[in-house]
C-alpha positions in Angstrom: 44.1 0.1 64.0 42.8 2.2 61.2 43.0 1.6 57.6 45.5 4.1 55.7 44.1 3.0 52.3 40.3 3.7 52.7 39.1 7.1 54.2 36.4 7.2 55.5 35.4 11.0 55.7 35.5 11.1 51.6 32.5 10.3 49.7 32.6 7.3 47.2 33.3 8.9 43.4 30.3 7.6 41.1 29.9 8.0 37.5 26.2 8.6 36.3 26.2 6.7 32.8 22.5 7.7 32.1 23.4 10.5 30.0 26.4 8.7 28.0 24.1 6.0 27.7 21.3 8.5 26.4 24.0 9.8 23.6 24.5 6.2 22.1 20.7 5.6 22.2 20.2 8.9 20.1 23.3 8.3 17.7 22.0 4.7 17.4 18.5 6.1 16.4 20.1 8.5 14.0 21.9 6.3 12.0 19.4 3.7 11.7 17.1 6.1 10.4 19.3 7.7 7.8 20.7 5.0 6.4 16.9 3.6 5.8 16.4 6.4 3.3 19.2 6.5 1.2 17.7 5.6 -2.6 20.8 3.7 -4.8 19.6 4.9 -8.1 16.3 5.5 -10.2 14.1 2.9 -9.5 12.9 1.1 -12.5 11.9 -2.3 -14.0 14.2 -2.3 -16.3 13.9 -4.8 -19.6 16.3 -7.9 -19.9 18.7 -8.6 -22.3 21.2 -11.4 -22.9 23.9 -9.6 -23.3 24.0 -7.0 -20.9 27.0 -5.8 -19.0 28.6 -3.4 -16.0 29.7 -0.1 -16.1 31.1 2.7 -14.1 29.0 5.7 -13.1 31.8 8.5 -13.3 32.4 7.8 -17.3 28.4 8.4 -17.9 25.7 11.1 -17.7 23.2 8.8 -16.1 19.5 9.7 -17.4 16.1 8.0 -18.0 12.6 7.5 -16.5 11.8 6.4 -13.3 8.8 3.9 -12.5 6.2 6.8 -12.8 7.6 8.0 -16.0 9.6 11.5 -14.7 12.7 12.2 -16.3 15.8 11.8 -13.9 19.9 13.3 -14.6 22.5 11.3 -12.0 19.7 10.4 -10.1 17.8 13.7 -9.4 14.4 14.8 -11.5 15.1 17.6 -14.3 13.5 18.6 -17.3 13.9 17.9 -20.6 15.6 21.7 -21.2 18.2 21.0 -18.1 19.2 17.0 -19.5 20.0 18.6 -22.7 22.4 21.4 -21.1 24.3 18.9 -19.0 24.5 17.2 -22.1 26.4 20.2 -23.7 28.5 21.0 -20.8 29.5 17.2 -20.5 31.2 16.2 -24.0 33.3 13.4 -22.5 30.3 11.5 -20.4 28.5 9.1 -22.7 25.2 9.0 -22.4 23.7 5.9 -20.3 19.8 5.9 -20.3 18.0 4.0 -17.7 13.9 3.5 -17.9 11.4 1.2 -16.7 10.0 -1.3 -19.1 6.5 0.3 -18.8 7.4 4.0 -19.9 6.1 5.0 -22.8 8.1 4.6 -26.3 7.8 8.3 -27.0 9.7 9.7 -23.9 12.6 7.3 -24.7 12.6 8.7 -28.2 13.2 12.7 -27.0 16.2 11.0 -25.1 17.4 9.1 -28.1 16.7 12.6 -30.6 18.9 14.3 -28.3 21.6 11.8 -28.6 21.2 12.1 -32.1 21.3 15.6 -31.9 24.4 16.3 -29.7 26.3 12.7 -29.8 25.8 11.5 -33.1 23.4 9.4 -31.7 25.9 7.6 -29.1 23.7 6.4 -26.6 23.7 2.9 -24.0 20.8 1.7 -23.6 20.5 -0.2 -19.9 19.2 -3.7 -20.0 19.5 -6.5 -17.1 20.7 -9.8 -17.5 17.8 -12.4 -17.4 18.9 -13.6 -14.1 19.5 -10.2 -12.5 17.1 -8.1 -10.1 16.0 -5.1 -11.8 16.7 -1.1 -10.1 19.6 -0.1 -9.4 
């Protein structure tokens, strides 16, 4: 008696999963190494304060010093010239300057004269609580 269900003249229908397997290996490796380089902010030691508190990015124009003392605008390195044109452009952002405890007094003070200059000296200051992990 022969078996209707099973014929036997047909090869068997097999799925090679090497390749799809492949794929996920590579888009496992791809994300794991992207996601490792994505920087949250300037990195800085930033000094403590008391009294310190949170704040939205979108309402400031986000400037200051980064551990080895270059001058950064919403996390990207600029110059002096270009910090002070995206000050101009941007009369609603307040000014929001980030640096690390160790740069030196007379960088923060070109930040500060500029705020003077085109703010009427409206400028915050970042500090973290005494509690809180410095860098951003």
């Amino acid at each position: 008696m022969s078996n209707f269900l099973y014929d036997s003249d047909k090869e068997d229908f097999n799925i090679d999963l090497t390749p799809l397997i492949d794929v996920i290996f590579m888009l496992i490796i791809f994300f794991v190494l992207t996601t490792s380089f994505i920087t949250t902010g300037i990195k800085a030691e930033l000094p403590k304060s008391e009294h310190a508190s949170s704040i939205t990015d979108s309402e400031y124009l986000i400037t200051g010093f980064d551990e080895n003392g270059n001058l950064m605008l919403d996390r990207s390195p600029c110059t002096i010239e270009e910090l002070e044109q995206a000050i101009l452009e941007n009369p609603d952002r307040e000014i929001n300057l980030y640096t690390d405890r160790n740069t030196p007094f007379e960088k923060v003070i070109r930040i500060i004269d500029l705020a003077k200059t085109h703010r009427n000296g409206r400028i915050i200051i970042t500090t973290v609580n005494d509690g809180e992990q410095s860098g951003r």
